[in-house]
C-alpha positions in Angstrom: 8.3 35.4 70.6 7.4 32.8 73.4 7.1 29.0 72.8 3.8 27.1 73.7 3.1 23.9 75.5 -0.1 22.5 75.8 -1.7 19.6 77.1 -5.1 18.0 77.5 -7.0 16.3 80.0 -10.2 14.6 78.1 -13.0 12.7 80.0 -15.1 10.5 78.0 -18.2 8.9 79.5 -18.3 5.1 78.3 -21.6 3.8 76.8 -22.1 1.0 79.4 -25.9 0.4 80.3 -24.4 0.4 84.1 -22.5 2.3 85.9 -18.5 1.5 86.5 -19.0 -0.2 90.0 -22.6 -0.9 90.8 -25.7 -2.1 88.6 -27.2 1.0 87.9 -28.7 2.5 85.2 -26.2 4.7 82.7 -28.3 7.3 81.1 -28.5 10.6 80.4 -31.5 12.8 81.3 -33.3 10.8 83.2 -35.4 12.1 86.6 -32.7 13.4 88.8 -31.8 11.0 91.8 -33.5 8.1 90.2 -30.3 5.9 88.8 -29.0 5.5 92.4 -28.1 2.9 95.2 -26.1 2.2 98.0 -22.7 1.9 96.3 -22.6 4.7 94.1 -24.4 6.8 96.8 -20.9 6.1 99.1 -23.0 4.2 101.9 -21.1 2.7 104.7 -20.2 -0.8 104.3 -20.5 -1.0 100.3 -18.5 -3.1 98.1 -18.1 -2.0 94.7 -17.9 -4.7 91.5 -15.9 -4.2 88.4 -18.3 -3.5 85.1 -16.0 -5.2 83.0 -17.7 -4.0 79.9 -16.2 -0.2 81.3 -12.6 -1.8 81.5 -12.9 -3.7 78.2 -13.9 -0.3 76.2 -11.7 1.9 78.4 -8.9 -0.5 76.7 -10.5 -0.4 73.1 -9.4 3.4 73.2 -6.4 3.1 75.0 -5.5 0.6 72.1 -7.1 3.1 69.5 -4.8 5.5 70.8 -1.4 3.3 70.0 -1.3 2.9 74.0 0.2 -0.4 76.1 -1.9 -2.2 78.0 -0.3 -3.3 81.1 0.2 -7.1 82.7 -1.0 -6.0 86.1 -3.5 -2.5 86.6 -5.8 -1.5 89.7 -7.7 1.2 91.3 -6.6 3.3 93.8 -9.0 6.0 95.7 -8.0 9.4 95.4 -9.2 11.8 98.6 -10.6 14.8 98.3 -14.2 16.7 99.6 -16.7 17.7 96.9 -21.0 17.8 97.7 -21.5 15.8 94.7 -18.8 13.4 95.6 -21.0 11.3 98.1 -17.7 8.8 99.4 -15.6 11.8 100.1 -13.2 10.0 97.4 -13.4 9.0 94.3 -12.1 5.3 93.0 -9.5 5.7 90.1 -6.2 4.9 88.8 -2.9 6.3 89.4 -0.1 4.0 89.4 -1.3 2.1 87.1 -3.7 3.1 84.5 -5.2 0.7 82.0 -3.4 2.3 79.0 0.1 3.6 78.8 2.6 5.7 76.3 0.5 6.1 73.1 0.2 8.6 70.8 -2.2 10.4 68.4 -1.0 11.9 64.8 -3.0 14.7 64.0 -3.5 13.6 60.7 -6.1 15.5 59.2 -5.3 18.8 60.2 -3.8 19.4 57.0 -7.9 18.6 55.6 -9.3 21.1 57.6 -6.3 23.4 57.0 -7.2 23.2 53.2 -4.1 21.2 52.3 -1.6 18.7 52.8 1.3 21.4 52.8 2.1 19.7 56.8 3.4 17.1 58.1 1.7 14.7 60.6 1.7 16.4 64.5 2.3 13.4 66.9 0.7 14.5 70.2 1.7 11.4 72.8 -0.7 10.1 75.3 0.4 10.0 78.8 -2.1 7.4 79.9 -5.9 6.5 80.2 -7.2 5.5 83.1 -10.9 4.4 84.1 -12.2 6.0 87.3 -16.0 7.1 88.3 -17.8 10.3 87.4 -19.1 12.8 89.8 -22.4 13.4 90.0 -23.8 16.9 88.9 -24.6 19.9 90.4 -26.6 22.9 89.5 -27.2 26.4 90.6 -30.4 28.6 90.8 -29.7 31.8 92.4 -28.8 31.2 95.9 -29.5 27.7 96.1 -27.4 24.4 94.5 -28.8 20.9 93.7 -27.7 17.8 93.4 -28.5 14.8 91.3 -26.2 11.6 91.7 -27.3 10.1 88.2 -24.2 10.6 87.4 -22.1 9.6 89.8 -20.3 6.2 89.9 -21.1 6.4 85.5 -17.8 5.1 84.1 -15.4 7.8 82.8 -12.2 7.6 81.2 -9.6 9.9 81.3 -7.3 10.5 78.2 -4.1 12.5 79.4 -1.6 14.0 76.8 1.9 15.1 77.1 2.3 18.8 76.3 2.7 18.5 72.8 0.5 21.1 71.2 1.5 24.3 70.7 -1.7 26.2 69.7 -5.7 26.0 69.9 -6.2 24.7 66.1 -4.1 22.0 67.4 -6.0 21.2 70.5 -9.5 21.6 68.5 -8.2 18.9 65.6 -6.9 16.6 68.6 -10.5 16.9 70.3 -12.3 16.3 66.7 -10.3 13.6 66.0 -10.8 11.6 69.0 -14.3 12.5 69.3 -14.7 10.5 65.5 -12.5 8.0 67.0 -14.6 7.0 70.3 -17.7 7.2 67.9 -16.3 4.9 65.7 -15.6 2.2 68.8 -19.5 2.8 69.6 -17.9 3.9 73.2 -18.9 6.9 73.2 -21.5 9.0 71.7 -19.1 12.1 72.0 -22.0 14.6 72.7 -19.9 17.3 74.3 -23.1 19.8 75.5 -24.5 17.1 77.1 -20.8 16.2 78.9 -20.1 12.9 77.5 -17.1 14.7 75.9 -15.1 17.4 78.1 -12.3 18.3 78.5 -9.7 20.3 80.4 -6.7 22.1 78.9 -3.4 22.6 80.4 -0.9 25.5 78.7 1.9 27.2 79.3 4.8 29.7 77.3 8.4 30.2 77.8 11.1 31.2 75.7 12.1 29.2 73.0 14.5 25.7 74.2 13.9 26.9 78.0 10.9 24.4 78.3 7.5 24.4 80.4 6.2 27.9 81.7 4.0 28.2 84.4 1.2 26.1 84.3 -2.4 27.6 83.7 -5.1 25.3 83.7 -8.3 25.6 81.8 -11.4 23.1 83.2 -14.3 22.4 81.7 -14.9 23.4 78.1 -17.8 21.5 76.7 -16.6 22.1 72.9 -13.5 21.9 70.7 -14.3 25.6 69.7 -14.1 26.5 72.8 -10.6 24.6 73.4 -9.4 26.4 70.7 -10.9 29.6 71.7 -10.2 29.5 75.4 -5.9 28.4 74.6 -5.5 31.2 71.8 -6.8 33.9 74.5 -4.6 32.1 77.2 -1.5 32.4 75.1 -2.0 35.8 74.1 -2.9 36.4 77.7 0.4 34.8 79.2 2.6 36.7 76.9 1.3 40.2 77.6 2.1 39.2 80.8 5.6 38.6 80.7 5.9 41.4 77.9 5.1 43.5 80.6 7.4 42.0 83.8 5.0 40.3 85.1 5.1 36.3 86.2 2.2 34.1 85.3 0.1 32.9 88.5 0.1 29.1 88.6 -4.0 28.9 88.6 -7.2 27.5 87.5 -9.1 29.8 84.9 -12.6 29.2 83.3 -14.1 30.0 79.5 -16.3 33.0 79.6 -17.9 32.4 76.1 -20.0 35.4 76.5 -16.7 37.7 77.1 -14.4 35.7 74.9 -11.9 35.5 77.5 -10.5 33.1 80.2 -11.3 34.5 83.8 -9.8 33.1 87.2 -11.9 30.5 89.3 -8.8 29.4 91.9 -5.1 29.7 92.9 -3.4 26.3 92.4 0.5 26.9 93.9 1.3 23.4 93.9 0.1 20.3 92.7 -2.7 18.9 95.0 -1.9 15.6 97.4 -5.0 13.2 96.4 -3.1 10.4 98.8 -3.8 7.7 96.9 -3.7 4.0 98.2 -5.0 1.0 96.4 -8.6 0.6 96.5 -9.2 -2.7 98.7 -12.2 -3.3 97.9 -11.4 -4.3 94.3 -8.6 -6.9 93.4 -5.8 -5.9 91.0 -7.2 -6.6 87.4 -4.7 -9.3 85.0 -6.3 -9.0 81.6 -5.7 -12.6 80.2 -5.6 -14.0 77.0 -9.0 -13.9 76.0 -9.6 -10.4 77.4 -7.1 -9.0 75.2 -8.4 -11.2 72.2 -12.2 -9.4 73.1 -10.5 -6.0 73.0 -8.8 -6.6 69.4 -11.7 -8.1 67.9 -14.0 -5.4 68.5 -11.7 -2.5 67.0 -12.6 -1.6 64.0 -10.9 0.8 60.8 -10.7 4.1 62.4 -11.5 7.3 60.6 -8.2 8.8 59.4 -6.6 5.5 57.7 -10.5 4.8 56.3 -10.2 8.3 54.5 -6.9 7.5 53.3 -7.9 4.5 52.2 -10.9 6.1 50.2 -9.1 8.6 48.4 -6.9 5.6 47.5 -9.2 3.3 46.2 -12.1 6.0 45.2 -9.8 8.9 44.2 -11.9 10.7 46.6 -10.6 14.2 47.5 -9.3 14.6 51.2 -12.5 17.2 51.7 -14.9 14.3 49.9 -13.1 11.5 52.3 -13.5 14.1 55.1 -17.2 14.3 55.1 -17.7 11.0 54.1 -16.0 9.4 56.9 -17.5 11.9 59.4 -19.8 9.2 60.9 -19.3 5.5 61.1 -22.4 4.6 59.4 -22.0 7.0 56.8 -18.6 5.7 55.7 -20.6 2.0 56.0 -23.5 2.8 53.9 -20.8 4.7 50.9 -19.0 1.6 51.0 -21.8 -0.8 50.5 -23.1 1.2 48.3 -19.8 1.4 46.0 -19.6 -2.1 46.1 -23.3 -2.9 45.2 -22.8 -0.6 42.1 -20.2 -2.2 40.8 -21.6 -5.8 40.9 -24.1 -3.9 38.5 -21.3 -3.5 36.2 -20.2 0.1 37.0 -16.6 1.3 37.0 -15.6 1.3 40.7 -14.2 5.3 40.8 -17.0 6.1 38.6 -19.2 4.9 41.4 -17.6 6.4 43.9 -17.7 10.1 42.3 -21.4 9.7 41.5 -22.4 7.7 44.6 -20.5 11.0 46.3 -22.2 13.4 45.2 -25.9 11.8 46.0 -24.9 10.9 49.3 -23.7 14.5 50.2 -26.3 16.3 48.4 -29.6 13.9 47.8 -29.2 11.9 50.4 -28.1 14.4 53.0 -31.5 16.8 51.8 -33.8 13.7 52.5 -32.3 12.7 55.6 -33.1 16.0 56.9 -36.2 16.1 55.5 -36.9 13.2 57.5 -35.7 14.3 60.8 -32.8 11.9 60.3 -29.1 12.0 60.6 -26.3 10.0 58.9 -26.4 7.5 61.8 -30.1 6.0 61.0 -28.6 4.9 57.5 -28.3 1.3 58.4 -32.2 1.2 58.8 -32.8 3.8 55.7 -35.5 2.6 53.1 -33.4 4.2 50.7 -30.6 1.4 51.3 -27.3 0.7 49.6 -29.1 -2.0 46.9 -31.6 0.6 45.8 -29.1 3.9 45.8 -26.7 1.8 44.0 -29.6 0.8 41.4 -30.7 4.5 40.9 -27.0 5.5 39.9 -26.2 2.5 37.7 -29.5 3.4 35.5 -28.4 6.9 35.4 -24.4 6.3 34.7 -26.3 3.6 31.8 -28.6 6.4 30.2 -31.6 4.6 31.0 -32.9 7.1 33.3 -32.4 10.6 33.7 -30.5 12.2 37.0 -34.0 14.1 37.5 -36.0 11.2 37.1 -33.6 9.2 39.3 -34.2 12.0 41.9 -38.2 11.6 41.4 -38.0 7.4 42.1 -35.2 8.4 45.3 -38.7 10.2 46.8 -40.9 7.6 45.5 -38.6 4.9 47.1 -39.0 6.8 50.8 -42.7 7.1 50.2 -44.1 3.4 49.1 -40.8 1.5 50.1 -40.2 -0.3 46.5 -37.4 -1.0 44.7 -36.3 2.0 42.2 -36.9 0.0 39.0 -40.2 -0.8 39.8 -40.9 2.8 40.5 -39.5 4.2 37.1 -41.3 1.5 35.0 -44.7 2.0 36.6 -44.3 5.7 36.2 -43.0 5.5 32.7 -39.6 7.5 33.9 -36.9 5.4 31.5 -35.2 7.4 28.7 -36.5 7.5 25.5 -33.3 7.1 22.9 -36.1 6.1 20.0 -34.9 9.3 17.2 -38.7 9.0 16.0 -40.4 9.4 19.4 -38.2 12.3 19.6 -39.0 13.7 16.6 -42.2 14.0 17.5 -42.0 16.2 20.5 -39.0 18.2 19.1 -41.4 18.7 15.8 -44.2 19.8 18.6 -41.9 22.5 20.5 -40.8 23.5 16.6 -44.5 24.6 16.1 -45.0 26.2 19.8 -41.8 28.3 19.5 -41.3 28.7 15.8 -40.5 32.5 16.2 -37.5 31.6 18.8 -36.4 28.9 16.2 -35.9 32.0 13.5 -34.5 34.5 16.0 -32.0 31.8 16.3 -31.0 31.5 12.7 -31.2 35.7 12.8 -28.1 35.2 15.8 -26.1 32.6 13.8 -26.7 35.1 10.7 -25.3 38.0 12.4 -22.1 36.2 14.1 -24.1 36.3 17.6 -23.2 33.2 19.0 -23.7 33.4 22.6 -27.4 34.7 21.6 -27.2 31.6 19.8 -25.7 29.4 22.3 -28.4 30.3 24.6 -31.4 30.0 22.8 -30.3 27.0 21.2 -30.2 25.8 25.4 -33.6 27.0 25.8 -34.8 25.1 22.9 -33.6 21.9 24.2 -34.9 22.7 27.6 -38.3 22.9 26.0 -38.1 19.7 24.2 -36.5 17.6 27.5 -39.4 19.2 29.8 -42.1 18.3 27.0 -41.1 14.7 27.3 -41.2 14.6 30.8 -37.2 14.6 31.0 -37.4 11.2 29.5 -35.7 12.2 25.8 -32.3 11.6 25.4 -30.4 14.9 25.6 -28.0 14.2 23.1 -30.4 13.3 20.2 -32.6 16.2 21.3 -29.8 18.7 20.9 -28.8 17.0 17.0 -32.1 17.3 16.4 -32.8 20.6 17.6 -29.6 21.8 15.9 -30.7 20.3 12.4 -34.2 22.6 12.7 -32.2 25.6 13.0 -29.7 24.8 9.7 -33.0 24.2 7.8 -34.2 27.4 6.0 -37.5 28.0 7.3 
């Protein structure tokens, strides 16, 4: 039985409109070689310039992530050859990286895990340092192309200690940052496009004789894959040394077609970048009102905002979970809550019904719209009127069909839901003579189901009973449109039946 160590390498691209250390454009997809210039293209005699906005969300996470932000940090240029590195080196930080010594508690894995039966796993954050992306290279047959969009975007680099021990680990840690840099609005955390990636380090050894012999793992482009790609490697590394053999100190890739982790180079020893301060840039002091920018724009991050809504919601951990799985999600659920009760309704009440719509009806009509939980800020269906729609229905006034009717109606002429119902003619009916005329009418239309009945309560059938008795109501709530109140059209129903015929 070998002990595991792994650690991450995650690079997340930051959503500034400029690149890290020129003016231009940060996008993805856009006509290859069209979002270039002299600086990020590596031409002689260039001066890069500091995008501040880069440094102040590169220390939004690093803070996010529990991390120090140091008095004093700068750039450095690391040396090495690669064709879609035009400058031959890339500007980053080494010595002193923008955040230091944090650390992530995997708090939710316990959620996804189907319980709380585990404790917290603190995984610690070596550092996060800003530095610029490649660009991107790509390969048809015998020929590669480049496109330098990409290079010079700012990138930050979140490095862990070698705190995980298995893949489920490394997938939560990758799933809970990517919800964390979404939150921030610093990153849009779209892995397949490389926003998010990430690079896994692992090693096994006997248990209390520490590291192994590094394998790294570069470029897996989804936290299934992470988990995936580490659970082979483990397995893979122990087989070795099960058999006498010594693990190769190496860089391996993710087949995802062959579910297995393949060599792509030898890596003896650790590479010599030879790093010297950047002199192009001066050393950056973050002053007072820096720092004050960086606090301000934090917000509640995902796993205390779930806490907090199973606290003050009595939301399940799986509720709280989806929920919270987008920023604007959690947003509109909480506006929504709190727009309900100013109508008068019990705040946990709220939140149970106001659940279920939003992950049900509201999730259905998003789709149907060829939306997604993040356009719910501009959704005509907005807090006001969802919170509206469940007050009449938690009140009786209006049945959860008919609610579901004026949701549609709401999308389609963009009016409030009370409008809706009362031009359509959707409240309840509680009135026990309006009732009694439909109920009466169904009593005519299905008079032989009304004496089969009796015939099932005669002959101690009571599921037979039971169920017609079901269908009877059925008849008299669809006959009125779903407007009748259920309960009086069950009493009624009931006191048919006990009357000889």
């Amino acid at each position: 039985m070998y002990q595991s160590f792994i650690g991450l390498e995650v690079h997340i691209h930051l959503l500034t409109k400029t690149k890290v250390f020129c003016g231009c454009r940060s996008a993805f997809g856009d006509e290859p070689n069209t979002n270039v210039c002299p600086v990020c293209m590596g031409y002689p005699g260039v001066l890069p310039a500091l995008n501040i906005e880069a440094m102040r969300m590169g220390c939004m996470v690093a803070r996010a992530l529990n991390c120090r932000i140091p008095p004093r940090t700068w750039f450095e240029r690391k040396q090495y050859f690669y064709p879609d590195m035009p400058k031959n080196y890339q500007i980053s930080q080494f010595a002193s990286p923008l955040g230091q010594e944090g650390y992530l508690d995997l708090e939710d894995r316990g959620i996804r895990g189907g319980g709380r039966g585990e404790s917290p796993k603190r995984v610690r954050i070596k550092e996060c340092h800003l530095e610029e992306d490649a660009g991107k290279m790509i390969h048809t047959g015998t020929v590669s192309l480049l496109d330098y969009n990409r290079a010079g975007v700012s990138l930050l680099e979140i490095v862990t200690e070698p705190d995980m021990e298995t893949g489920e680990d490394a997938e939560i840690f990758i799933q809970q940052l990517r919800r964390m840099v979404r939150y921030l609005g610093v990153c849009d955390g779209n892995m397949e496009e490389g926003s998010l990636r990430a690079d896994a380090n692992v090693s096994i050894n006997l248990p209390g004789k520490g590291l192994g012999r590094k394998v790294e793992i570069k470029n897996l482009n989804s936290s299934r894959f992470v988990r995936l790609a580490l659970n082979h490697e483990i397995v893979r590394q122990g087989e070795r040394l099960d058999a006498g053999k010594t693990v190769v100190q190496e860089t391996r890739l993710w087949n995802e077609n062959r579910d297995q982790t393949e060599p792509m180079r030898t890596k003896e020893n650790a590479q010599d970048y030879r790093y010297f301060p950047e002199p192009d840039l001066p050393v950056f002091e973050p002053d007072k009102a820096f720092l004050a920018s960086v606090e301000a724009a934090l917000v509640e991050l995902p796993v205390p905002r779930m806490r907090r809504f199973e606290t003050d919601f009595g939301l399940s951990p799986e509720q709280a979970d989806l929920i919270c799985d987008e920023k604007a999600q959690a947003d509109y659920f909480e506006a929504t809550v709190t727009a309900a009760v100013q109508r008068g309704m019990e705040k946990r009440d709220a939140a149970a019904r106001l659940c279920n719509w939003l992950l049900t009806d509201i999730k259905h009509l998003l789709s149907r719209e060829g939306l997604s939980p993040r356009d719910l800020p501009s959704f005509t269906l907005g807090p006001g009127r969802l919170a509206a729609l469940a007050a009449l229905v938690a009140r009786g006034e209006v049945s959860l069909k008919n609610a579901r009717e004026a949701a549609e109606a709401v999308l389609a002429e963009d009016k409030d839901p009370e409008i809706i119902i009362r031009e359509r003619g959707w409240e309840r009916i509680a009135d026990p003579e309006k009732i009694a005329q439909t109920v009466n009418s169904v009593y005519t239309a299905e008079a032989a189901v009304f004496e089969e009945v009796r015939s099932a309560h005669t002959g101690g059938n009571t599921k037979r009973a039971n169920t017609l008795t079901a269908y009877l109501v059925g008849k008299v709530l669809s006959a009125s449109g779903g407007r009748a109140d259920p309960g009086i059209v069950r009493s009624q129903v009931e006191a048919l039946i006990a009357k000889p015929a």
